[in-house]
Structures are given as C-alpha cells and as structure tokens.
C-alpha positions as CSV (number, residue, x, y, z in Angstrom):
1,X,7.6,-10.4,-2.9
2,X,5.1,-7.6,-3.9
3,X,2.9,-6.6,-1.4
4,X,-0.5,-4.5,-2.3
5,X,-1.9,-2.6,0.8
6,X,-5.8,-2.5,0.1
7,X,-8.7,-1.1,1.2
8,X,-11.3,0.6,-1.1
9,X,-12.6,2.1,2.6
10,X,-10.4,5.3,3.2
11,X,-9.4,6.9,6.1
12,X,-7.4,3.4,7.2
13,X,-3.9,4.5,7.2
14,X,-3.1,2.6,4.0
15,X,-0.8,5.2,2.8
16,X,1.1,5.0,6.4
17,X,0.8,1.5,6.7
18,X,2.9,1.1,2.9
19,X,5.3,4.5,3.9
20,X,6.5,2.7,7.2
21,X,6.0,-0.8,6.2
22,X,8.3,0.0,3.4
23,X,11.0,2.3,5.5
24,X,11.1,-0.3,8.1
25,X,11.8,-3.0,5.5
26,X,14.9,-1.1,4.3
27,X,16.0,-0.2,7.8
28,X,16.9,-4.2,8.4
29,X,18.6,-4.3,5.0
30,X,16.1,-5.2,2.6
31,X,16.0,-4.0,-0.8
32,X,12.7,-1.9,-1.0
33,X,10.5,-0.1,-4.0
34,X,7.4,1.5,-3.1
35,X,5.3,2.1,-5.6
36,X,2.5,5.3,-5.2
37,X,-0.7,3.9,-7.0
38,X,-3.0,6.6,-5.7
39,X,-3.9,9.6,-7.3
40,X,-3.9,11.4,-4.3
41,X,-0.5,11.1,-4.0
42,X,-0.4,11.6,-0.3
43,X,3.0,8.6,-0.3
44,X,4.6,10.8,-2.9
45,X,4.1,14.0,-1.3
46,X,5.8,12.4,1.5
47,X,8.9,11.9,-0.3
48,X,9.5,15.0,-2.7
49,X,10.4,18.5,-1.8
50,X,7.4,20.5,-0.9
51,X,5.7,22.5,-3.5
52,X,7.5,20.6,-6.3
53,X,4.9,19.3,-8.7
54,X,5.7,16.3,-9.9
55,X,6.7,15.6,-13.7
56,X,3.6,13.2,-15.5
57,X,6.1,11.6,-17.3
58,X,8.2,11.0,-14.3
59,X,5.2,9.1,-12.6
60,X,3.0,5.6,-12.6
61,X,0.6,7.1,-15.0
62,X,3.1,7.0,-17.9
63,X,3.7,3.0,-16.9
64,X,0.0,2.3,-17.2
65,X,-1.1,4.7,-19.5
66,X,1.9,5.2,-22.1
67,X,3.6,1.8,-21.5
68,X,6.9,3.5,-20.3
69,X,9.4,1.1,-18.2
70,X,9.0,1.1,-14.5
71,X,12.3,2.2,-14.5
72,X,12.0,5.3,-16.0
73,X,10.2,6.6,-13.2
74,X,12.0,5.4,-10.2
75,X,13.5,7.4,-8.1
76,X,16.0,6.4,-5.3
77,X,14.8,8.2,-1.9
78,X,17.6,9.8,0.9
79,X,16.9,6.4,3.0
80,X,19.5,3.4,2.1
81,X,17.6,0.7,0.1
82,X,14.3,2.4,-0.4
83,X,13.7,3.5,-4.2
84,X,10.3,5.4,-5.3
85,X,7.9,5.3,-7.8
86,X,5.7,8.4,-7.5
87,X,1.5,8.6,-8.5
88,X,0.1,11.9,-10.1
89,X,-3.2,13.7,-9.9
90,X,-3.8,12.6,-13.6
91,X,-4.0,8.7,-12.3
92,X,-7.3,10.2,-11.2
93,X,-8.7,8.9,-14.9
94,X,-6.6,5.7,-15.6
95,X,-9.5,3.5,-14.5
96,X,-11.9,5.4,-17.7
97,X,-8.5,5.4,-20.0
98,X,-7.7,1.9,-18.8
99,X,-11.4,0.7,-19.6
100,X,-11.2,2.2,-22.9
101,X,-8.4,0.3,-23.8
102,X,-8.3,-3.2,-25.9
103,X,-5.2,-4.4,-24.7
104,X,-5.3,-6.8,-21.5
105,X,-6.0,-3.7,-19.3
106,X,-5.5,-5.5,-16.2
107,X,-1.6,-6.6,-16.5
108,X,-0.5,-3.8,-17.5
109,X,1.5,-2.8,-13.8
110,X,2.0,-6.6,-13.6
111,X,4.2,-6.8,-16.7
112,X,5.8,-3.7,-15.8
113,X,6.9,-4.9,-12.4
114,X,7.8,-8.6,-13.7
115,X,10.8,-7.1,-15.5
116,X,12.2,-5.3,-12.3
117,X,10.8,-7.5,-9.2
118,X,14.1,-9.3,-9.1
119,X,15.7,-6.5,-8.7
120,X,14.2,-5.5,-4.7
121,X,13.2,-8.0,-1.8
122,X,10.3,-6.0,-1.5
123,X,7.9,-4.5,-3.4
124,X,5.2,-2.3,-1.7
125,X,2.0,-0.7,-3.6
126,X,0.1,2.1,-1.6
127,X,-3.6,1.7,-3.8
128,X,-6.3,3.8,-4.0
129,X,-9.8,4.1,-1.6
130,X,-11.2,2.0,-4.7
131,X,-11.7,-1.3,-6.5
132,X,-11.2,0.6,-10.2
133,X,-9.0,-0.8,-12.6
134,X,-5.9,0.8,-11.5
135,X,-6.6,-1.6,-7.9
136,X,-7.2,-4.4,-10.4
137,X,-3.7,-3.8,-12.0
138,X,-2.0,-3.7,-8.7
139,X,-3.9,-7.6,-7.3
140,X,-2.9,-8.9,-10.7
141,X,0.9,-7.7,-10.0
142,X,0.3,-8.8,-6.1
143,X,1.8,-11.7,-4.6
144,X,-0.2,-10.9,-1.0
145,X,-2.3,-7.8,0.3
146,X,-2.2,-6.4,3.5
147,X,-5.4,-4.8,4.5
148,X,-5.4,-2.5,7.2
149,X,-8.9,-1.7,8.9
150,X,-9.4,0.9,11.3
151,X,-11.3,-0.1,14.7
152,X,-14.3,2.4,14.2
153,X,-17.7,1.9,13.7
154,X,-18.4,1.0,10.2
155,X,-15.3,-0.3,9.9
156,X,-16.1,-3.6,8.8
157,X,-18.4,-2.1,5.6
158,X,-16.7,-3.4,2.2
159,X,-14.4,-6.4,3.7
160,X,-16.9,-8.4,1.4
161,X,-16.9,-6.5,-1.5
162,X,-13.1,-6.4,-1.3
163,X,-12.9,-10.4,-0.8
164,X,-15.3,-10.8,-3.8
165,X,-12.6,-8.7,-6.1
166,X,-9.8,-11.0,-4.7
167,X,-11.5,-13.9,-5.9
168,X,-12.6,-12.6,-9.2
169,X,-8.6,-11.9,-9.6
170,X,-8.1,-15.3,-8.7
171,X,-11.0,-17.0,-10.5
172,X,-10.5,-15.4,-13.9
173,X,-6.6,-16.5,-13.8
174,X,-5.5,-13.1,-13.8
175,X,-3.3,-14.0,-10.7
176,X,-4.2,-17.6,-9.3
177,X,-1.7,-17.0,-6.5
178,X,-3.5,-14.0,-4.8
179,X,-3.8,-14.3,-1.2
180,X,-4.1,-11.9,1.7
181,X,-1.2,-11.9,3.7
182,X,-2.5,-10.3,6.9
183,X,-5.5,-7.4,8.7
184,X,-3.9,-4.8,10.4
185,X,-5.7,-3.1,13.4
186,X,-5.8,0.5,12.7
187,X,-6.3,3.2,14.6
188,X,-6.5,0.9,17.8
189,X,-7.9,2.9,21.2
190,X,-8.9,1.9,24.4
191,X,-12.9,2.3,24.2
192,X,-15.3,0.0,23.8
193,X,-15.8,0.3,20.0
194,X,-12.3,0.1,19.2
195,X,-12.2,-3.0,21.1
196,X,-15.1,-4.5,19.8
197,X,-14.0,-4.0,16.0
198,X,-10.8,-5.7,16.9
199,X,-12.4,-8.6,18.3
200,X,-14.8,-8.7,15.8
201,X,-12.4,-8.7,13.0
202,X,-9.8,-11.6,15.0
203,X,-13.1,-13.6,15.7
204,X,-13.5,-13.6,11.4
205,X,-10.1,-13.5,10.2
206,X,-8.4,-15.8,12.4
207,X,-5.0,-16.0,12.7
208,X,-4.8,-13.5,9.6
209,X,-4.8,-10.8,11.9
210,X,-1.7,-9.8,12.8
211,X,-0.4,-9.3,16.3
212,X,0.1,-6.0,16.6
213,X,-2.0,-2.9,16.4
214,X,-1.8,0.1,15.0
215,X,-2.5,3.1,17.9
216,X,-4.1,6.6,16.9
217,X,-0.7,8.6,17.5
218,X,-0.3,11.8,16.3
219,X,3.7,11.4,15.5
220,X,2.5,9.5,12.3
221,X,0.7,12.3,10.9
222,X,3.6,14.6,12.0
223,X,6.3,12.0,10.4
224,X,4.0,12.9,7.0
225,X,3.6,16.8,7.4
226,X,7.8,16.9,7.9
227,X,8.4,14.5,4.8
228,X,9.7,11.1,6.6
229,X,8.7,8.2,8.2
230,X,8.1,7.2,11.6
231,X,11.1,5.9,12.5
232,X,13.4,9.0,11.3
233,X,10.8,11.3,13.1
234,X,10.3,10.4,16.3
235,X,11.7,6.3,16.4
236,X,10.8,5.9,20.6
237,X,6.8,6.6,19.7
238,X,4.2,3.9,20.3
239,X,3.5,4.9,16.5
240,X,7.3,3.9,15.3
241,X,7.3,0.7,17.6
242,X,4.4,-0.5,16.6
243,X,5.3,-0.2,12.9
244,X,8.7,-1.9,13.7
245,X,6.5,-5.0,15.0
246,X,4.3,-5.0,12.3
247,X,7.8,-5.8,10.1
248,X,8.7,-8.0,12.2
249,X,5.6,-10.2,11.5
250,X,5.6,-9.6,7.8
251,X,8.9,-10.8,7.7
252,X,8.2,-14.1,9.5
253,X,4.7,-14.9,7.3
C-alpha cells in the first residue's frame, strides 16, 4: 500500500507523522520505503549524517525530473526493513519544470513507484505544505492519504481546498481509487481550543478520524534534532506511544 501524508497547511507534523509512521511500520516486520517528497528535506535530514549534502542525482528530483529509476536513489537506512528515498532543495522548482513539460506530468512518481511497490508492504510519502504538481504526482501514485491536522485555531483552513484536489485526481482518472485513509489529531493539548478543533474535525470527518492523538511532546522534535525516530529515542514517551497506536490503527483500516 502507498500511503501519501498531506496537508498543503504546514506546521502539522507531516514530516513526523511519515518518519514514525514509517519506523513503526518496520518495527512489527513490515517491509517499509519512505519516500522524501519535500524540498525542505526535513525527513531526509533526519536520516543522513549531519552536514552531508546530499547528491542531486542521488535524490527524488532525478526520478521526476530526469526519469531515473526509483531505485537508483534508494537507500537502505540503519533500522531493519526501512529503505529511503531522499528529497533535495532543487525539488523546490519541479512543480515549474514539471508544468513545462509535455509528457503526462502527473504520473511521473506513479510509474516510478509501480515498478518497485511490490517490492515493500509499505510505502510512505512525506509531501510538501502545497497542492503543486509534485503533490499531484504523489495522489496519482497514492493508494490512501493520511492527513494530519493540528488542533489550533485555524486549523481547519484548506481541508476544502485539499478535498477539492482529491477529487480532481479522482474525477480526471488520474487515480480513480484515491481515498483518504484517516485525520490525525496533531498537536493535541488540554485547552479549550485544542479540544474544540478535535471535536470539530470528529463531528465532520466521522469515523475517519482516527483514535488516537497526537500530543505536543517535545521528545519528537528531539528524536529529529539526534537523527532517529521516536521510538529509538526515547520509546516510553507519550510521543512514541502514541505513534505506536497510530500504527496499530493503520494496520487494521
């Protein structure tokens, strides 16, 4: 299954929602890629040496951009069954190189991923803050999205805008089998906005939503500042648990 983690809203925890999604995946013996498809390459900072620039033609750019094999760039990480596909800053103009282009710019990661998907159980995509053309490419190679949402004020701006894109995906037969595969909570606290945004987002999506939350905790922004993921950095922390349930669930939908 391929799994896009969306939001053109930033500040969500998309890029720790697909780092611990995906390390929690391989902890219970899954077969895991994660792909970096934002040009701030915050997930592949996480998992290279620090200071090491990473090579262009190592990254997703040359997939979309040059047509190279998703193989080529893949990298196996230092965590059993999690393998790596790093972004670079230059992904910052795919969506103008991409819109320049005469091919059928929008399956270009799709066909890419088609030839290797049968290869991994999962396959996770940490997208950019946008709805560009390098998004586009990852719904069209999507079997689900997971959307996280923080609980803040404002929080609900763009849910429409992003539903609108899904169906456009789905409407123009780019990838008829689109469909979102759960909300996450974000960002969860115990005040009265944080609660409302959670209720107001259960009372819309439904059962959607999935069970468990996300806390503010400060160990996931120190798993990322130490290069690992929750669970290797600090595994008892409401931050690590509640990641662990959040597998849990994506397993079972």
């Amino acid at each position: 299954m391929v799994i896009s983690i969306a939001n053109q809203k930033g500040g969500v925890a998309k890029t720790t929602t697909a780092i611990n999604l995906a390390a929690g995946l391989a902890q219970v013996g899954k077969k895991v890629l994660l792909i970096d498809a934002d040009p701030q390459s915050n997930t592949t900072q996480v998992f290279i040496t620090p200071k090491v620039e990473v090579d262009l033609s190592r990254s997703l750019y040359q997939v979309l951009l040059k047509f190279a094999p998703l193989p080529s760039v893949i990298t196996e990480t230092r965590y059993p069954g999690l393998s790596f596909a790093p972004s670079h800053i230059r992904l910052s103009g795919a969506d103008l190189e991409l819109a320049q282009a005469f091919d059928n710019r929008s399956e270009r990661l799709k066909r890419a991923v088609d030839e290797i998907r049968d290869q991994y159980d999962y396959i996770i995509i940490d997208n950019p803050p946008s709805l560009g053309l390098v998004a586009i490419n990852s719904f069209v190679a999507s079997d689900r999205l997971l959307i996280p949402v923080s609980t803040a004020y404002f929080a609900l701006t763009g849910l429409d805008q992003l539903q609108e894109t899904i169906e456009m995906v789905k409407q123009t037969r780019m990838n008829l089998g689109l469909s979102i595969l759960g909300v996450l909570c974000t960002f969860t606290e115990n005040t009265n906005v944080s609660r409302d945004v959670e209720a107001q987002l259960r009372s819309f999506f439904t059962e959607l939503v999935f069970s468990v939350t996300i806390p503010k905790n400060v160990t996931l922004e120190e798993a990322h500042s130490r290069h690992t993921h929750i669970f290797e950095h600090a595994p008892k922390s409401s931050g690590a648990l509640a990641y662990q349930q959040l597998v849990q669930e994506v397993l079972a939908r």
